[in-house]
FITI-156978 format. One record per residue (C-alpha): residue in three letters; x, y, z. Coordinates in steps of 0.02 Angstrom, whole numbers, plus 32768, in hexadecimal, padded with zeros to 4 digits. Layout:
% FITI-156978
ALAXYZ
...
END
This chain:
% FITI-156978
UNK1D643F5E256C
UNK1CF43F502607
UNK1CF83E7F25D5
UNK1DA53E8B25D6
UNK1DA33EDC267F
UNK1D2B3E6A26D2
UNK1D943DCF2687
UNK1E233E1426D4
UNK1DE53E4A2779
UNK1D573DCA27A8
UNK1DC23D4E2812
UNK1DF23DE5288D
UNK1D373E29288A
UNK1C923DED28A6
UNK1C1B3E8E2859
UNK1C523F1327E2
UNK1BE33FBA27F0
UNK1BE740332743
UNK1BE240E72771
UNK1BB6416726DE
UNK1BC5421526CC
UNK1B35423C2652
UNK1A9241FC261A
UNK1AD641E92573
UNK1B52415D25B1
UNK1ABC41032627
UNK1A3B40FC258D
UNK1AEB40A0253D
UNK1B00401625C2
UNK1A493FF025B2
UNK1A433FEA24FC
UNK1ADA3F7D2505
UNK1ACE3F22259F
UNK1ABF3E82255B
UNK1B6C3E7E24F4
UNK1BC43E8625C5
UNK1BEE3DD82619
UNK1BC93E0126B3
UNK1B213E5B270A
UNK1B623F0C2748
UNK1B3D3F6127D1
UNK1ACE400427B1
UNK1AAB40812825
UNK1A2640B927A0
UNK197940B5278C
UNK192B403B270F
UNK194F403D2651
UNK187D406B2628
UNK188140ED269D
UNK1912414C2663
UNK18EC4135259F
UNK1844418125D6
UNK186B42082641
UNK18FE424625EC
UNK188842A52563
UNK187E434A25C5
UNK17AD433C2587
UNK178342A525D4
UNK17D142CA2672
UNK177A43832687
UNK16DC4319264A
UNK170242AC26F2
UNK172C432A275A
UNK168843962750
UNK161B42EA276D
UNK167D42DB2812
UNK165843902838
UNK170843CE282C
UNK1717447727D2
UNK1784448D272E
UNK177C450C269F
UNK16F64515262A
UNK174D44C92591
UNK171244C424E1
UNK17594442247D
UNK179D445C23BF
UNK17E64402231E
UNK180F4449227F
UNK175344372235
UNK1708449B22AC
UNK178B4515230A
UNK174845AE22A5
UNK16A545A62308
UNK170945CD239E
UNK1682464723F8
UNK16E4467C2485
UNK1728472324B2
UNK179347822535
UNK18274729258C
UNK184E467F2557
UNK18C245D62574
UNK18D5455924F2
UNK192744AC24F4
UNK1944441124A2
UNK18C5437A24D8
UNK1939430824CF
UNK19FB436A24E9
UNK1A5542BF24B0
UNK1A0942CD240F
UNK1A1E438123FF
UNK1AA643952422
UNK1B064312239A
UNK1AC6438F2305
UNK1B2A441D22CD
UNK1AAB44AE22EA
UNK1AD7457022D3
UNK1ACC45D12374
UNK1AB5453023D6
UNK1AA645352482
UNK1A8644CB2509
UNK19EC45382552
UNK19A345D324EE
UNK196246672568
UNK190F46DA24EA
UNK18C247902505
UNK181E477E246D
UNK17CC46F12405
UNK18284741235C
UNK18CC470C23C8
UNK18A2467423E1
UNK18574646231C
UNK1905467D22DB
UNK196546032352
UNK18EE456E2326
UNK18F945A1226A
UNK19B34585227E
UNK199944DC22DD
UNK192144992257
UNK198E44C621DA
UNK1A01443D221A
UNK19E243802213
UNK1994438822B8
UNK18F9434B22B2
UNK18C6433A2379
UNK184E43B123DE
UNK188B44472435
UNK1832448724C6
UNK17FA453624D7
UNK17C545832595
UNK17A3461E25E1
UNK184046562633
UNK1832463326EB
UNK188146DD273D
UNK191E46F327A5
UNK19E846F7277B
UNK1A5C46BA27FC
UNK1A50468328AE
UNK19994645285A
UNK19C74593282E
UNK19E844FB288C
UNK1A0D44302881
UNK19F643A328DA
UNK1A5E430628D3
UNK1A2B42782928
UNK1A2D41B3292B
UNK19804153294F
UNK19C6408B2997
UNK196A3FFC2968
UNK190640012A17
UNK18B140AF29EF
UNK193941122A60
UNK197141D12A0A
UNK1A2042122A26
UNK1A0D42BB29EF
UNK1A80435229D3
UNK1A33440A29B0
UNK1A944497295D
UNK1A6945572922
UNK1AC6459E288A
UNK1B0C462D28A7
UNK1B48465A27F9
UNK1B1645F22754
UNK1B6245D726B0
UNK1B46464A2625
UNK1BB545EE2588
UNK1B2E45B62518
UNK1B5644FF2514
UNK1B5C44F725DF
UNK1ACB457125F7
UNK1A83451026A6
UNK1B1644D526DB
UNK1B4B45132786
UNK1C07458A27AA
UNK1BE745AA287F
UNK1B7E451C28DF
UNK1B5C4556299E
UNK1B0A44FF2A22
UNK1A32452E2A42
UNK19B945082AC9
UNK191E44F92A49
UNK18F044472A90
UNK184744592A3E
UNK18B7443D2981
UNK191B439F29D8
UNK183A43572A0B
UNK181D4397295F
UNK1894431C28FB
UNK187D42982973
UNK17B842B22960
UNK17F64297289B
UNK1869420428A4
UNK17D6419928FE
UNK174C41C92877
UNK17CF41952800
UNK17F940E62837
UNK189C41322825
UNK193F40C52885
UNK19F2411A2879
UNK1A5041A4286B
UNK19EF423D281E
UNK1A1543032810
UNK197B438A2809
UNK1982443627B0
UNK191444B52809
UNK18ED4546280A
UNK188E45CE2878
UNK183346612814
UNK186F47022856
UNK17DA476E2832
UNK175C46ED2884
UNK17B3467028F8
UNK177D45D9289A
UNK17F0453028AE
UNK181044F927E9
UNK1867444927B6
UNK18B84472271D
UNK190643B12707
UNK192943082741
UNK19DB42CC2722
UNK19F541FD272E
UNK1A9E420D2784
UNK1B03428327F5
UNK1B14433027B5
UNK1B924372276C
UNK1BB043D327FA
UNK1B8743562882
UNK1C35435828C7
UNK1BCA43EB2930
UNK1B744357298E
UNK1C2A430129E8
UNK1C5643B22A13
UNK1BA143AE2A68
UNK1BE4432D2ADA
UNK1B7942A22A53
UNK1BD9421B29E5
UNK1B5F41F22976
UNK1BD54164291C
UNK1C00412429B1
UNK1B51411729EF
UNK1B1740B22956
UNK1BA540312967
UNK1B7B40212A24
UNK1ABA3FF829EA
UNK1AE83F8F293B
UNK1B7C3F392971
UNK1B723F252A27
UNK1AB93F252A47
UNK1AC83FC22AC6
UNK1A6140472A9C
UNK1A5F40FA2AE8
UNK1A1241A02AE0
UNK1A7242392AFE
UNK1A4542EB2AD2
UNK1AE1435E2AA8
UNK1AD943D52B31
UNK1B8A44402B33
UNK1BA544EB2AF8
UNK1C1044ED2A4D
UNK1C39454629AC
UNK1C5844E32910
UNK1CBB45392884
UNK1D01451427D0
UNK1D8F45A227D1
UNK1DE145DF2875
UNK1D80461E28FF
UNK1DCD46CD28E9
UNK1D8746D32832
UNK1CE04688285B
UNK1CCF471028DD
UNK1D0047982858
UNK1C6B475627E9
UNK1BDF47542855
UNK1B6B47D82883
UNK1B84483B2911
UNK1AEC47E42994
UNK1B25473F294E
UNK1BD6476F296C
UNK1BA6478B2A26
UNK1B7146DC2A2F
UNK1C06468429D4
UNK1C7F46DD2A57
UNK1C4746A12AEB
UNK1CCA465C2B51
UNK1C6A45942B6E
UNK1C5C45AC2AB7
UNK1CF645D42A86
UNK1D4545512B00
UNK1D0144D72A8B
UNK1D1344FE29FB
UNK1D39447E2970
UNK1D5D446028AA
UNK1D5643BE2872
UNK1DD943C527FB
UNK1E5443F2286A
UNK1E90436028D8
UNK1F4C43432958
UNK1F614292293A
UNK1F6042B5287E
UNK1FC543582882
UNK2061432C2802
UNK20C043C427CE
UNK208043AD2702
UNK1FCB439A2758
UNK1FD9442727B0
UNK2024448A2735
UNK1FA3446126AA
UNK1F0044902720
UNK1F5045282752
UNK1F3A4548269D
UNK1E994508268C
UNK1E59456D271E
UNK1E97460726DE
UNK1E5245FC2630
UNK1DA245B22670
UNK1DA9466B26DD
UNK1DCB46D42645
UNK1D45467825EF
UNK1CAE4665267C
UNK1CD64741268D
UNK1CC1476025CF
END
């Protein structure tokens, strides 16, 4: 299909950029980038680096060599999860979430916070007793609910200048298979996480767009990364309501040789439901935040959109909206 596309397009066009939503698809186009007739344009980091860093263990592995503070994680496979020595609170994941997450497992969920040790033998029991055969990564659970969290999405240009965009969560996820993911994104003034991921990018070698998980403990005040993401987030839609156009920026540097760095600076609120329900859900001190009028001013869901605003469209996300509600309250 993308052949067929470039056949028919390359007279009016002189570079063709592939944009991708999830590492899955990137680790894809490399594997396969040979079978394309034409060289895309990538606003990715290299193929060796991604295939490396990708495994959750090899990039906490990095990150403590560079000084950077992550969990203390323990690493497991079905020979030797039973000598799991660990006890108290606890957050388990896959090593590698592609892989994991293409077997049928019972209970399966994205990311595993678990109050004991005997918690978390009976959930890898149930994942070993699938086909998966990968590690899963056990850590001590790094304290604090919402209003804890944050991510950065950002775009490093081929000439070493960061456009960066920094955003706190105000209320997270709780379905098991998008445990992480983010429901209320609001604007933050922690520059020291923006230095932080830049600080990362550089040790990395790292060119292109890229999306940090972090998170601050709330019993001691230390910064955690929790993950590097090889693309925008999933939520990045935060970072043009910042006042920062993160696709835009990495045409203007691949395609027109015209770098920039720009640092999302306005006051915003990003939701997934309406702002009236995402107010509803949060807690109380969060709310506070979420209702301030420079907030609320702009305040912005990617899915919704005027210029594609057709009655059926509209129709079929008011539907959507309303049964995503019901389910993010239950």
């Amino acid at each position: 299909m993308l052949n067929q596309l470039y056949a028919d397009k390359k007279d009016r066009y002189r570079e063709f950029v592939i944009l991708l939503p999830w590492e899955h698809y990137l680790r894809l186009l490399y594997d396969n980038i040979d079978r394309l007739d034409f060289t895309p344009v990538l606003p990715y980091p290299e193929k060796d680096l991604v295939q490396k860093y990708v495994i959750k263990s090899n990039f906490y592995q990095r990150m403590e060599e560079m000084g950077v503070l992550v969990p203390k994680t323990y690493r497991f496979n079905r020979d030797n999860y039973q000598s799991l020595a660990l006890e108290g609170e606890l957050f388990m994941k896959a090593d590698d979430f592609n892989l994991f997450n293409s077997y049928e497992i019972l209970g399966k969920k994205k990311g595993y916070y678990l109050q004991s040790r005997d918690q978390a033998l009976e959930h890898l029991e149930n994942i070993y007793a699938s086909e998966f055969d990968g590690d899963m990564l056990v850590q001590p659970y790094i304290h604090g609910g919402d209003g804890t969290e944050y991510t950065v999405n950002g775009y490093r240009s081929r000439d070493d200048q960061i456009s960066i965009s920094l955003a706190r969560a105000l209320l997270m996820d709780k379905r098991p298979m998008w445990v992480g993911n983010y429901l209320v994104l609001c604007d933050s003034e922690r520059e020291e996480l923006n230095e932080l991921a830049a600080k990362i990018i550089r040790g990395l070698d790292y060119y292109g767009f890229f999306n940090f998980d972090i998170k601050i403990d709330s019993r001691t005040g230390e910064i955690y990364v929790f993950e590097l993401n090889f693309r925008l987030g999933r939520s990045s839609y935060c970072a043009r309501l910042a006042g920062v156009n993160l696709p835009e920026i990495a045409i203007s540097d691949l395609i027109y040789d015209q770098p920039q760095a720009l640092k999302g600076d306005r006051p915003f609120n990003w939701v997934v439901v309406s702002p009236e329900a995402s107010a509803e859900m949060l807690a109380p001190e969060l709310r506070e935040i979420f209702l301030q009028k420079d907030r609320l001013a702009n305040t912005g869901n990617a899915i919704l959109n005027d210029k594609d605003n057709k009655l059926r469209r509209k129709l079929r996300l008011k539907d959507y909206l309303k049964k995503m509600e019901k389910e993010y309250r239950s």
